[in-house]
C-alpha positions in Angstrom: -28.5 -27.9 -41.2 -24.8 -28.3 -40.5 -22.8 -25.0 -40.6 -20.7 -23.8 -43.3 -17.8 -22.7 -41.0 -17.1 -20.6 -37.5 -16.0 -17.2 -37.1 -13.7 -17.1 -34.1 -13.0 -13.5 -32.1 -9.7 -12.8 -30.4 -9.2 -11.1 -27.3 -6.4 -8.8 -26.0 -4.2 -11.5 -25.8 -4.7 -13.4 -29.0 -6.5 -16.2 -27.7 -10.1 -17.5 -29.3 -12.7 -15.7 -27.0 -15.5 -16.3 -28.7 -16.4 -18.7 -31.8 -19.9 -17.2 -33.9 -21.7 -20.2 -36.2 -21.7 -19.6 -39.7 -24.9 -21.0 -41.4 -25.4 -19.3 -45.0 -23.8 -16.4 -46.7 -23.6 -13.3 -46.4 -23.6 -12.4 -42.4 -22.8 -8.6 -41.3 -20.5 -7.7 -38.6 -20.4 -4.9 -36.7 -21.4 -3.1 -33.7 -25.4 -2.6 -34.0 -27.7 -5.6 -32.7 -29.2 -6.3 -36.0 -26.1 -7.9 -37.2 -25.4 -11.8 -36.7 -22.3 -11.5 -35.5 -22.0 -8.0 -32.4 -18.6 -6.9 -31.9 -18.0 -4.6 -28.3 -15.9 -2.6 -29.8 -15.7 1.5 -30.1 -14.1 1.2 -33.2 -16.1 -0.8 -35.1 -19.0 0.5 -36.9 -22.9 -0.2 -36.3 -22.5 -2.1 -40.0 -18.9 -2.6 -40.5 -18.0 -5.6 -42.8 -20.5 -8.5 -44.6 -18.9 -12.1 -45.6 -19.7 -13.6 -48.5 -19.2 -16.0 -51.0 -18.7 -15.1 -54.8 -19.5 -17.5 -57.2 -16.8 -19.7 -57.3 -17.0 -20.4 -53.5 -14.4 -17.9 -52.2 -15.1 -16.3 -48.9 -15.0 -12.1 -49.3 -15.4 -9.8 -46.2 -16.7 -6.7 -47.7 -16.1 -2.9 -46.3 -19.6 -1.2 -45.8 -18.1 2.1 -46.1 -17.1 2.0 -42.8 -15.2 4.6 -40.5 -11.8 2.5 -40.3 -12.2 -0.4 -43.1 -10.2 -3.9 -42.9 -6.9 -4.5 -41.9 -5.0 -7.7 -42.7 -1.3 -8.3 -41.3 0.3 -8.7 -44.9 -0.9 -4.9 -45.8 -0.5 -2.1 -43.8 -3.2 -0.2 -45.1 -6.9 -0.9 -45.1 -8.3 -2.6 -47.9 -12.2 -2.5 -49.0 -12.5 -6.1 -49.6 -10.4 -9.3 -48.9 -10.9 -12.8 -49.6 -10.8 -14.6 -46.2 -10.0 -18.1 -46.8 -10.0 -21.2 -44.2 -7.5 -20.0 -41.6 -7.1 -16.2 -42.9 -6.9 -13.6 -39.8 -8.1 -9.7 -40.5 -9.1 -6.4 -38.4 -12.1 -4.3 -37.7 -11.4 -1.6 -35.3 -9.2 -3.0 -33.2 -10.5 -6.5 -33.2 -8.9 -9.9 -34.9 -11.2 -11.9 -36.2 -10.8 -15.4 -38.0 -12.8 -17.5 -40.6 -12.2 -21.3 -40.4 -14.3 -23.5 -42.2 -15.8 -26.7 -40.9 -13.1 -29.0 -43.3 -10.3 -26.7 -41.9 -7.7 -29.7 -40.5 -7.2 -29.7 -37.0 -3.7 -30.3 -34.8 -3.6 -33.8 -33.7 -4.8 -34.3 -29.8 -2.5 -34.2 -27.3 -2.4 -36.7 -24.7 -3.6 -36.0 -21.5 -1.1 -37.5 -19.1 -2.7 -38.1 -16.0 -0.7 -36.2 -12.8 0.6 -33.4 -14.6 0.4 -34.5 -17.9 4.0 -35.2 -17.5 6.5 -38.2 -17.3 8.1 -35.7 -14.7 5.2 -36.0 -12.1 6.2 -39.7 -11.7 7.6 -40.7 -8.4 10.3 -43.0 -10.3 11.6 -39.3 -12.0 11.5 -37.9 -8.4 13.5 -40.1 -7.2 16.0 -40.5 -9.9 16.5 -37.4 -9.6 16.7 -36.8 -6.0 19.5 -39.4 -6.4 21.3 -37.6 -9.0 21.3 -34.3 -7.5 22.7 -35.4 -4.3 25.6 -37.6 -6.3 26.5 -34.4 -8.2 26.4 -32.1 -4.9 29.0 -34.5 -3.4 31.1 -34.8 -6.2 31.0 -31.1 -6.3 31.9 -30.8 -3.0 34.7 -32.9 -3.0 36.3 -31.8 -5.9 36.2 -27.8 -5.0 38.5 -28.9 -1.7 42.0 -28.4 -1.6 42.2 -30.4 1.7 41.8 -33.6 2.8 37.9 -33.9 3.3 36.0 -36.7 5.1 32.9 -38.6 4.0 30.7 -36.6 6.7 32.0 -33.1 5.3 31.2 -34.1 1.7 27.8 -35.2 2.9 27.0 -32.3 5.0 28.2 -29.7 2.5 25.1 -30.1 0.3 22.3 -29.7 2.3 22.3 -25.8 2.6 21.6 -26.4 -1.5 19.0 -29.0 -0.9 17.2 -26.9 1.4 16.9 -23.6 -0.9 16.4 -25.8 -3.7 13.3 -27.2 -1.7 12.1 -23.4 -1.0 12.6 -23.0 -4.3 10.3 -25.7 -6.3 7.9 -25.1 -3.4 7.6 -21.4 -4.1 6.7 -22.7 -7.7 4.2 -25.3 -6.5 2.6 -22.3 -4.5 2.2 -20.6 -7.5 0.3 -23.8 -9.5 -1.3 -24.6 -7.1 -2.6 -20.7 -7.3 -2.8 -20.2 -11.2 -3.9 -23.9 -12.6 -5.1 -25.5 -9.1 -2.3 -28.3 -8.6 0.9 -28.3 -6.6 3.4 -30.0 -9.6 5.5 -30.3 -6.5 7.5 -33.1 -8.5 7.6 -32.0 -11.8 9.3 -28.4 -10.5 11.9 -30.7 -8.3 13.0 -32.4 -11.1 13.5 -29.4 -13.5 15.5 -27.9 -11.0 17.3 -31.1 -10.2 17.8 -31.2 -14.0 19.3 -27.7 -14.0 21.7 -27.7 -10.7 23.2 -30.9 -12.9 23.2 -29.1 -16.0 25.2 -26.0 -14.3 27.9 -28.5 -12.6 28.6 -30.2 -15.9 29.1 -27.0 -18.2 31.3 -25.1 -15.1 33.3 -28.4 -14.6 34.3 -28.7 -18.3 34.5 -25.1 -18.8 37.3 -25.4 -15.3 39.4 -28.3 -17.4 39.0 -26.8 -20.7 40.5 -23.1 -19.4 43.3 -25.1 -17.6 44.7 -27.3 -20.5 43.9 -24.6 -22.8 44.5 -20.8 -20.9 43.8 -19.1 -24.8 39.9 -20.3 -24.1 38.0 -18.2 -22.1 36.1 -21.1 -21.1 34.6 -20.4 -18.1 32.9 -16.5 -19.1 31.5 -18.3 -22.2 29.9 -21.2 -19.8 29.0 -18.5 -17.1 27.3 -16.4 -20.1 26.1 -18.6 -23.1 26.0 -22.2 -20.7 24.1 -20.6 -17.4 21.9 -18.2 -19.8 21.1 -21.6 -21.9 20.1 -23.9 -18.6 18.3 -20.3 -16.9 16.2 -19.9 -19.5 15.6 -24.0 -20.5 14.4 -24.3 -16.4 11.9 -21.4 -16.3 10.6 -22.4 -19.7 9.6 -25.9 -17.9 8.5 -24.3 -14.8 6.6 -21.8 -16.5 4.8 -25.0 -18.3 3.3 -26.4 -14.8 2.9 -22.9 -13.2 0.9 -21.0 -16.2 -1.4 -21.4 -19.0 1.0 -19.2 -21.1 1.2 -20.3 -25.2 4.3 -22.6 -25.7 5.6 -19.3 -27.6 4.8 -16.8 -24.5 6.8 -18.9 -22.0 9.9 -19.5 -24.8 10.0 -15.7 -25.1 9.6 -14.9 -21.2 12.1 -17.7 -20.1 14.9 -16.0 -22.8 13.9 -12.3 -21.8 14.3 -12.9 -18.3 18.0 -14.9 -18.7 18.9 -12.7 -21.0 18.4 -9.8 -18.7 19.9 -11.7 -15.7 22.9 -13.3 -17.2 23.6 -9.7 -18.7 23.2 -7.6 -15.3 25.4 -10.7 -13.9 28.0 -9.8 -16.4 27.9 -6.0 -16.2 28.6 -6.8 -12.5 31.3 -8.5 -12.8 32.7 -6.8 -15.1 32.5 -3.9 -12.9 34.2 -4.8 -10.3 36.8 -6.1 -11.9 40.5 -3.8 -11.3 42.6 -3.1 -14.3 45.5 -4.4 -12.3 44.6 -7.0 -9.9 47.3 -10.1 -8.2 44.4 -12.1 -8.6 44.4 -14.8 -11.1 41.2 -15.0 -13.0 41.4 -18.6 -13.9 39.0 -19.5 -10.5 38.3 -22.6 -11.5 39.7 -25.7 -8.8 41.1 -28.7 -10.3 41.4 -31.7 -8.3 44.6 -33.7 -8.5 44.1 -37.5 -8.5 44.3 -38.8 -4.8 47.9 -40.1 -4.0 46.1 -44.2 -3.3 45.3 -44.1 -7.2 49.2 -43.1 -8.5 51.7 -46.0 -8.5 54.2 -46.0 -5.5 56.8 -48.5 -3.3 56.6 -50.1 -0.7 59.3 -48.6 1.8 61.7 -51.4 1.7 62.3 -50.9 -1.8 62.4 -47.2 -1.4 65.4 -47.9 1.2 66.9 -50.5 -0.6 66.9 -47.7 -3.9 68.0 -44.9 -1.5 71.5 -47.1 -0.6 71.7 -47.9 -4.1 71.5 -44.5 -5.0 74.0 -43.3 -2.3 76.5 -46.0 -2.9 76.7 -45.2 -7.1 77.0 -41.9 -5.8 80.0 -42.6 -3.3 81.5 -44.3 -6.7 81.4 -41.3 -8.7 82.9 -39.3 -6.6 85.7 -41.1 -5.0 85.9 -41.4 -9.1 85.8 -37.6 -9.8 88.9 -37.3 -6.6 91.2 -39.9 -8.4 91.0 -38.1 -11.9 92.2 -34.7 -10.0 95.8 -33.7 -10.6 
């Protein structure tokens, strides 16, 4: 005989715990072991609720004059019955229960990548990344020098970020590794790859923007809204290969923990800051174009100009003495 439907139990955390087979109407729920479906739960009475179907095929749960009645979230109160449709959640005790029937549509299936279920877990992103990162470190490395740098400096420079970054996505591989049983060593790198690029781009444009336009507080909106926006974006995705958190769980952990960083960041600074300071706050370093890009002389023409410009100034003045009185 195939079922009618399934009635799913939640636990403590919302998830499906436990999914009870629905044959024939009516069933009773509740707490004593001559029900079909036994709920461990104080609150919940030895013959709570029965489920039923009324004539024109509606599902009912029905209150059996129990000690604490139904609850659904649209009501606040406790009702005595409640039709419980395909889909519709309600409370005995302190237990959410769902009906779903066996025509109730489903999500379509996700695919099951294979090595982390992720593009990111590929060597090619690895790599591309790798290479990214370490163009962007450079480049940020030469353009925060006000000297004249060499090739070794600029190269050398980044690896004291490599190397934390490296702690970093391994401490998070640890903790797959720990919590889901795989490393994910390459899908963390390249979200914090992604991130460290992410950062460099919004301070960079937030450094020109405050300097052709000093009205914009550019950089303290990049250092709040940009840095919040890429914190909270990189321990979403970490979160995804380090837990088995719902999508909406790591959304809201991810914001709750930028939020509270970026703001403690900002009380800070803003806390150290003097009312009257010699300091500019514009800290931003931009890099003038090196002199072998700007047009220029050779310095026989600049000599040849310089006695030009020395004799048509010998002119004007032996001009000037003649016009005196």
């Amino acid at each position: 005989m195939a079922p009618l439907g399934y009635l799913e139990i939640f636990d403590a955390k919302g998830h499906v715990s436990e999914r009870v087979r629905v044959d024939e109407f009516p069933i009773t729920i509740g707490r004593a072991y001559g029900n079909h479906v036994v709920v461990d739960d104080p609150y919940v009475c030895p013959r709570h609720v029965a489920i039923e179907a009324d004539d024109q095929g509606h599902v009912i749960a029905r209150d059996l004059d129990s000690v604490n009645g139904i609850h659904i979230r649209a009501r606040g109160k406790q009702v005595v019955d409640v039709e419980v449709g395909s889909g519709a959640e309600f409370r005995i005790g302190r237990t959410w229960m769902r009906y779903r029937s066996v025509e109730h549509p489903l999500p379509p299936t996700l695919v099951d990548r294979e090595g982390g279920e992720s593009r990111l877990a590929s060597a090619y992103a690895l790599a591309g990344a790798a290479v990214l990162l370490v163009a962007v470190l450079c480049l940020d490395s030469y353009l925060s020098a006000v000297e004249r740098v060499t090739v070794a400096k600029i190269v050398s420079e980044p690896l004291t970020t490599v190397v934390m970054l490296l702690i970093w996505c391994g401490a998070w591989a640890l903790a797959s590794r720990i919590v889901i049983g795989h490393f994910h060593f390459s899908p963390h790198a390249v979200i914090a790859s992604a991130a460290v690029v992410a950062v460099f781009m919004t301070n960079t444009s937030a450094e020109w923007t405050e300097f052709l336009f000093p009205i914009i507080p550019a950089l303290r909106i990049a250092g709040i809204l940009g840095t919040g926006v890429v914190l909270a974006a990189m321990l979403y995705g970490h979160l995804r290969f380090a837990s088995l958190m719902r999508r909406s769980a790591r959304l809201w952990t991810a914001l709750a923990v930028s939020v509270a960083v970026v703001g403690a960041s900002w009380v800070w600074d803003y806390a150290g800051r003097s009312k009257f300071s010699n300091v500019m706050e514009f800290t931003g370093i931009v890099k003038p174009l090196d002199a072998a890009l700007l047009p220029a002389v050779d310095i026989e023409h600049f000599i040849d100009n310089s006695q030009k410009l020395r004799t048509d100034l010998d002119a004007l003045a032996q001009k000037a003495k003649a016009s005196q009185p």
